[in-house]
C-alpha positions in Angstrom: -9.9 21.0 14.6 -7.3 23.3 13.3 -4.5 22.7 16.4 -5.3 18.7 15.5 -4.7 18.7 11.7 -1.4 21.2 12.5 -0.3 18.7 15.3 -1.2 15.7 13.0 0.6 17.5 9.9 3.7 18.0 12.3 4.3 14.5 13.1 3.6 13.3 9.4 6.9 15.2 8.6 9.1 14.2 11.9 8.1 10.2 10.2 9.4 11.5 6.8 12.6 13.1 8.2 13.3 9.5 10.7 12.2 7.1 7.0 15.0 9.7 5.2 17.8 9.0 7.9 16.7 5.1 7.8 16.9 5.0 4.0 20.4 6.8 4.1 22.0 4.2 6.5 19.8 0.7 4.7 20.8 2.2 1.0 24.7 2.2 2.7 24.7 -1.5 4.0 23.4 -3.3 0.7 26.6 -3.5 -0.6 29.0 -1.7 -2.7 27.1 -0.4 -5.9 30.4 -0.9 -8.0 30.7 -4.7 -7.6 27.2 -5.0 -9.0 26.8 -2.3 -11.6 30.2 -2.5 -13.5 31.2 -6.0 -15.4 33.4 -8.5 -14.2 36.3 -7.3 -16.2 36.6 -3.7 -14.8 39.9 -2.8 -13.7 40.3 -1.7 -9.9 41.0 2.0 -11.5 37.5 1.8 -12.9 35.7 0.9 -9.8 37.0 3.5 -8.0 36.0 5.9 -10.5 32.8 4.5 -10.3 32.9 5.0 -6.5 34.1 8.9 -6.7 31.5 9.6 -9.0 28.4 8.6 -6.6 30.2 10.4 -3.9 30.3 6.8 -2.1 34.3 7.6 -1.7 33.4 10.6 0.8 33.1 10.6 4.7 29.7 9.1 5.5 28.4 12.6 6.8 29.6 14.3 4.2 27.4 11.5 2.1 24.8 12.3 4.4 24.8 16.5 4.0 24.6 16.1 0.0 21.7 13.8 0.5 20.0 16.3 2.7 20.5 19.2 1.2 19.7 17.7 -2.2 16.5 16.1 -1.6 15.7 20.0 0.2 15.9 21.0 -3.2 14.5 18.9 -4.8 17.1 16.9 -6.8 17.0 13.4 -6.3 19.9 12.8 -8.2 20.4 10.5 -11.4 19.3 6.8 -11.5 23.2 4.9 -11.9 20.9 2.1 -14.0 18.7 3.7 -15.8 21.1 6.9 -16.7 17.7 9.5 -16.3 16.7 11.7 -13.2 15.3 9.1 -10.6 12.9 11.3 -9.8 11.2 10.7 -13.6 11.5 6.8 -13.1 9.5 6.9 -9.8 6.8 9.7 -11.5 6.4 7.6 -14.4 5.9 4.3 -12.3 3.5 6.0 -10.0 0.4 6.0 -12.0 0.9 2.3 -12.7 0.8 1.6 -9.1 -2.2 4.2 -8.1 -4.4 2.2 -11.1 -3.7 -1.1 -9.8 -4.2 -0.4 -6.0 -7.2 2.0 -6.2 -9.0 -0.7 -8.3 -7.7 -3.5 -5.7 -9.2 -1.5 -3.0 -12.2 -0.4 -4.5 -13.1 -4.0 -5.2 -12.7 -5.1 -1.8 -14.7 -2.2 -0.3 -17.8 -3.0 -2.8 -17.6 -6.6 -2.2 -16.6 -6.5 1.0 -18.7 -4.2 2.6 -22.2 -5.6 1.6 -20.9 -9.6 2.9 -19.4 -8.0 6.0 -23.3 -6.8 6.6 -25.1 -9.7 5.3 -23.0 -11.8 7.4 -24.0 -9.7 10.3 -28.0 -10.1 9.8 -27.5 -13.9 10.8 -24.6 -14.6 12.7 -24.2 -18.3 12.7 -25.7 -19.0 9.6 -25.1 -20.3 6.2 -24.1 -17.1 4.4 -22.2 -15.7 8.2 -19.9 -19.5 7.9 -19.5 -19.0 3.8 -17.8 -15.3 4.6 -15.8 -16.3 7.5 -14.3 -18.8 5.7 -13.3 -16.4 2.4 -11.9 -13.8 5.1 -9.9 -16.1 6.2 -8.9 -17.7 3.1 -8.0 -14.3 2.0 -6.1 -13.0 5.6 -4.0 -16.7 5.3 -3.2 -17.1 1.9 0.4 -15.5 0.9 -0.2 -13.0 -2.2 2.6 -14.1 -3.5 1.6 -17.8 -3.7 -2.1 -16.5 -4.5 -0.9 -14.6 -7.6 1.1 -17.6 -8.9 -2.1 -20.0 -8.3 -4.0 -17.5 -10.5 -1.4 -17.4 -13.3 -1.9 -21.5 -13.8 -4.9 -21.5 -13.6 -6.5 -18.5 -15.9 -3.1 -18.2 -17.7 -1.7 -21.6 -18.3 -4.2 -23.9 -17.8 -7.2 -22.3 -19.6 -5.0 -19.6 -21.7 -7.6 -16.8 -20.8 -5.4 -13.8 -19.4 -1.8 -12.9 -19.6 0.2 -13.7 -17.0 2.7 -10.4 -16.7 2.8 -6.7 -18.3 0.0 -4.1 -18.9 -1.3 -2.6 -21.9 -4.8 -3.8 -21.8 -7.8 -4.5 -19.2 -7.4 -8.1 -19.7 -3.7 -7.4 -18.0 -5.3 -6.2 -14.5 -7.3 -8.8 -13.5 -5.2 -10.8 -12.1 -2.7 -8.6 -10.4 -6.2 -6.7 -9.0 -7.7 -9.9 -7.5 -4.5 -10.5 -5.8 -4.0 -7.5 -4.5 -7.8 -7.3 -3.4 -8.2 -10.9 -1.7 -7.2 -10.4 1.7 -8.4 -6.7 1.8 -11.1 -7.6 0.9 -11.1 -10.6 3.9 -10.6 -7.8 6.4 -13.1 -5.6 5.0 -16.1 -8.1 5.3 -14.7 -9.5 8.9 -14.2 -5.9 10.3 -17.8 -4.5 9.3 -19.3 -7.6 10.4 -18.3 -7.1 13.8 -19.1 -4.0 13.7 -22.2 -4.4 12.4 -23.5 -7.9 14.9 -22.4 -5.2 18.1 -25.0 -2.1 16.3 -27.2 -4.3 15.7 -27.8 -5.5 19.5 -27.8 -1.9 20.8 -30.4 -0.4 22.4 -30.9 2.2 19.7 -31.5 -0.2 17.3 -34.0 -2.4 19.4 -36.1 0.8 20.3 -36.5 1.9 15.8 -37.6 -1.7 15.6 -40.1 -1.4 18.5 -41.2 1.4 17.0 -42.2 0.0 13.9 -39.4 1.8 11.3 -38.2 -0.4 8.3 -35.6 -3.3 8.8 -33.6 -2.2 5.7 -34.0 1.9 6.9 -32.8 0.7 10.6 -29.6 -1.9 8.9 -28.5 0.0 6.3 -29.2 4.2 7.6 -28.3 3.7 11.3 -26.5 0.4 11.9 -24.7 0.9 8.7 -23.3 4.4 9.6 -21.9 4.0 13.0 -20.5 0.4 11.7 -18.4 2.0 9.1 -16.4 4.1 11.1 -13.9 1.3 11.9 -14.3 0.3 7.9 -13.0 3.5 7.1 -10.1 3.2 9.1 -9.1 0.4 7.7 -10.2 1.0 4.2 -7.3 3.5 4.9 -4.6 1.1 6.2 -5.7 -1.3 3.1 -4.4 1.4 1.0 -1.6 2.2 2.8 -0.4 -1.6 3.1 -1.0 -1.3 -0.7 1.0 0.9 -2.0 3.9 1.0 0.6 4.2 -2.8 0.8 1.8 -5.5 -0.9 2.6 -3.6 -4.2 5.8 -5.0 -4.4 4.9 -8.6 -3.9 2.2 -8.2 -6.6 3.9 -6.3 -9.3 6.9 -8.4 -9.2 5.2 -11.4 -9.3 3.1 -9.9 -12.5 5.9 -7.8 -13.6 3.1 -4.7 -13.5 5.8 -1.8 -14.3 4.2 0.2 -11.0 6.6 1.9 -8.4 7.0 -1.6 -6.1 8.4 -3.5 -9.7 10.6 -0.5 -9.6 11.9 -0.7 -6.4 12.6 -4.6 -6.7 14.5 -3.4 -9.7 16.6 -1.2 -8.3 17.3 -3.4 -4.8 18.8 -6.2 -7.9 20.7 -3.4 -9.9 22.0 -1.8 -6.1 20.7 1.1 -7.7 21.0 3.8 -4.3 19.9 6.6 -6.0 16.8 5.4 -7.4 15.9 3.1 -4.4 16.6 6.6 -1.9 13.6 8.3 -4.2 11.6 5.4 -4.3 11.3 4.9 -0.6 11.1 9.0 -0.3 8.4 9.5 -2.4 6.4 6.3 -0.8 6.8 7.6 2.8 5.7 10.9 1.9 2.5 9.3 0.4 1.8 7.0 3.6 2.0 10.0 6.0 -0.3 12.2 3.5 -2.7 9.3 3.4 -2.5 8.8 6.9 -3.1 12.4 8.0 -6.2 12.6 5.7 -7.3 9.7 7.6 -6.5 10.8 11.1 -8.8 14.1 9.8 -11.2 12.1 8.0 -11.8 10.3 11.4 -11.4 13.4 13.5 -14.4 14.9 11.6 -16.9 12.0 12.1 -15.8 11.4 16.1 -14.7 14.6 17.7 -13.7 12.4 20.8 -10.5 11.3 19.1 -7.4 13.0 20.3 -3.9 12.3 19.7 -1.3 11.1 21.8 
């Protein structure tokens, strides 16, 4: 178990150092930062000030040795937009993003998990066609276009929630049912697969025969081998979450998290700020991902990496 948590640590951080060098080279092709940041009016003798003092003026590997060795010591450097460490901006943003996705996902696990099942206990039926047809409303349906439905029709239409910002409960519900739809879709279709192929092993047949209770057999036995694979993706829900769907969410809501941030600083061609952004997200995928990887070690000691 130790050599595969070392092993699985190991290639957690060759990913960081290959999203580093990727987010170097993307953060050198938007565009020049000058052209965006400065006004219209700036004299040529400006800009190029502007230029010297991000380094941008330098050989690209001389670029690329600062932003190494920086980010080995932990300075991220100073946000050209928001004139403050960049490292502070992402920090503050973060807990915005970890409320929003860990309610998201929390909701789609507790709703999820129980249709997934009852689905399962009647394949075919009523209930099974209801929840195949909501999982696949919610795999189908852009977020994007789902979080502006919800905004007409609880915000404009019937005036009952805001439609962007935080500062009170009434501000997360929408962004939260956004973000949970289609995890929660995957969820219910992923442990009610895995539930209908328990169900119809042999082990389960035999605790009926001998006479042990439906809900012991469903919900102790079936249940706990079933949600190996809902674990795993529980994880990858997360993951998707905050590295990606996070974005599409928070911008449409204006929710001041860490994706809002980052689609900030892609408009202001903020570098700085968008290199930490994209750091500090990678290094929480590959933790995440790692504690999964363990997680999923620990209940099948059959998995090995590759």
């Amino acid at each position: 178990m130790g050599r595969f948590v070392v092993r699985r640590i190991a290639q957690g951080l060759l990913v960081v150092v290959g999203v580093t060098i990727m987010v170097f080279i993307f953060t050198r092709m938007v565009g020049d930062p000058a052209k965006t940041m400065l006004p219209l009016s700036a004299s040529p003798e400006e800009r190029a000030a502007f230029r010297h003092e991000l380094g941008l003026d330098r050989p690209i590997t001389e670029q690329f040795g600062d932003y190494i060795g920086d980010l080995a010591s932990g300075d991220f450097g100073t946000s050209v937009w928001q004139r403050r460490p960049a490292i502070d901006a992402v920090l503050d943003a973060l807990p915005n993003t970890f409320q929003l996705v860990l309610l998201a996902i929390a909701i789609a696990v507790v709703l999820g998990v129980p249709l997934g099942v009852l689905a399962a206990l009647r394949p075919g039926g009523a209930l099974d066609r209801t929840a195949v047809v909501l999982s696949l409303a919610g795999l189908s349906i852009p977020q994007f276009w789902l979080g502006l439905l919800l905004i007409i029709a609880f915000s404009v239409t019937l005036n009952m929630l805001p439609t962007a910002g935080m500062g009170t409960p009434a501000h997360l519900v929408l962004p939260t049912l956004t973000l949970a739809f289609p995890a929660l879709g995957r969820i219910a279709m992923i442990v009610r697969s895995s539930m209908i192929d328990e169900l119809n092993q042999q082990y389960v047949k035999t605790a009926k025969a001998k006479g042990m209770p439906r809900a012991r057999v469903v919900g102790f036995h079936a249940l706990r081998n079933a949600s190996i694979p809902a674990l795993t993706l529980t994880g990858w829900e997360l993951i998707r979450a905050l590295a990606g769907y996070s974005v599409v969410v928070e911008t449409v809501f204006a929710w001041p998290g860490i994706g809002f941030l980052a689609d900030q600083a892609l408009n202001n061609q903020d570098l700085i700020l968008l290199q930490a952004i994209v750091f500090v997200v990678a290094v929480m995928v590959v933790v995440i991902n790692v504690v999964i990887d363990v997680l999923y070690r620990a209940v099948d000691p059959r998995i090995k990496l590759v």
